[in-house]
N, C-alpha and C positions, 0 to 999 in steps of 0.2 A: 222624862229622862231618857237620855239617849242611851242604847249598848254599846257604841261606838267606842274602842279603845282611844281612853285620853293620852295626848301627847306630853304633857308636864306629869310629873311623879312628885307630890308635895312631901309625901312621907321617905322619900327614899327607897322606901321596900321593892319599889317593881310592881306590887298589890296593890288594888284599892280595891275595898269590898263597900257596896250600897247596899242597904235595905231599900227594897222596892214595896213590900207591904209586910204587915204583919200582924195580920186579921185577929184582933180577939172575938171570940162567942162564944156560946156557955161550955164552963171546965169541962176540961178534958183530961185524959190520964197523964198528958205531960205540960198541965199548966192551963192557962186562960186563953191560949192562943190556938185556933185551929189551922193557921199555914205561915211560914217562916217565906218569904220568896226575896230572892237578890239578883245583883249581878257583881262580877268579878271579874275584874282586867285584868290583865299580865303583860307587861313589856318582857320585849325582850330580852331572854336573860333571869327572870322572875322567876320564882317557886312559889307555891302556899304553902302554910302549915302541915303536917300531918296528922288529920282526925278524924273521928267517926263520932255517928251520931244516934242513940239510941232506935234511931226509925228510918224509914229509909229514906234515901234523896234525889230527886229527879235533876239532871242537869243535860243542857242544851250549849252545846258551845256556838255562840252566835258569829262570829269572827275568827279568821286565824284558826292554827291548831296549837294542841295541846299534846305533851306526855303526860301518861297518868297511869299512878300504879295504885294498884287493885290490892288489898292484902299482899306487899310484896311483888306483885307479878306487872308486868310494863306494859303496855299496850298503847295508840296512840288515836284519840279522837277528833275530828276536822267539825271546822263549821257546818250548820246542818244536820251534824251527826246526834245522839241523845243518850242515854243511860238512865238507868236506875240502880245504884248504888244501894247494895244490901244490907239492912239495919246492922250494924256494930262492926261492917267493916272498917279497916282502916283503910285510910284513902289521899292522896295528895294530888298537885298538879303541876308543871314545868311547861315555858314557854321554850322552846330552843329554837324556835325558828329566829328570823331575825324581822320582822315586826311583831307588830299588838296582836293579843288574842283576847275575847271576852268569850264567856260563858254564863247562862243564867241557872240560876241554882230552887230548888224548893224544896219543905220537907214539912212535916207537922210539927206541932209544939213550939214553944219556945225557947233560943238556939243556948241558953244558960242552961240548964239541967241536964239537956239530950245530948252534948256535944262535950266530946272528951278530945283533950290535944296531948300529942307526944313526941318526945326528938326525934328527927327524923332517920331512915335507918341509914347509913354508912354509903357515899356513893360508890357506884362502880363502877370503873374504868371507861369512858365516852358517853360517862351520865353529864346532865348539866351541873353546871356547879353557881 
């Protein structure tokens, strides 16, 4: 599977998330799974959800950049660049450039129990919309 940001958007959203693997081996404290690993595109224009996940989360933005705010706070990450995302932050992502951006994501466990979503907070003034 390629990282390559796809040019058609079947869902509408601007998102398309793939599971790239998602390795079961023996239980662990948050399920049967010992690694969650994907990728995530963003058109132009695009947001994610905003959520955090009981553990923490390694991401690699392979394409394009990204805004992405930290608990609240904005920052902005480029291809090449990486994070590690602190268990039970909240966390989201925004394309505002004007092409594609992809990002690879991983994390332990299985993404049903460790992963909480909430509305997102209130934009501000020359956020993306």
């Amino acid at each position: 599977m390629s990282a390559r940001v796809p040019t058609a958007d079947p869902h509408g959203t601007g998102v398309q998330q793939h599971v790239l693997a998602a390795v079961a081996s023996a239980p662990t404290a948050h399920g049967d799974y010992a690694v969650h690993v994907g990728v995530t595109h963003l058109l132009s224009g695009a947001r994610t959800d905003e959520l955090r996940h009981e553990v923490p989360e390694a991401v690699v933005v392979t394409e394009g950049a990204l805004e992405m705010w930290l608990d609240g706070v904005r920052s902005e990450i480029r291809a090449g660049e990486h994070l590690v995302i602190p268990a039970r932050a909240w966390h989201r992502f925004a394309n505002a450039t004007g092409s594609g951006a992809s990002m690879v994501f991983a994390f332990g466990g299985d993404p049903a129990p460790v992963t909480q979503r909430r509305e997102p907070e209130p934009l501000t003034a020359g956020e993306l919309r």
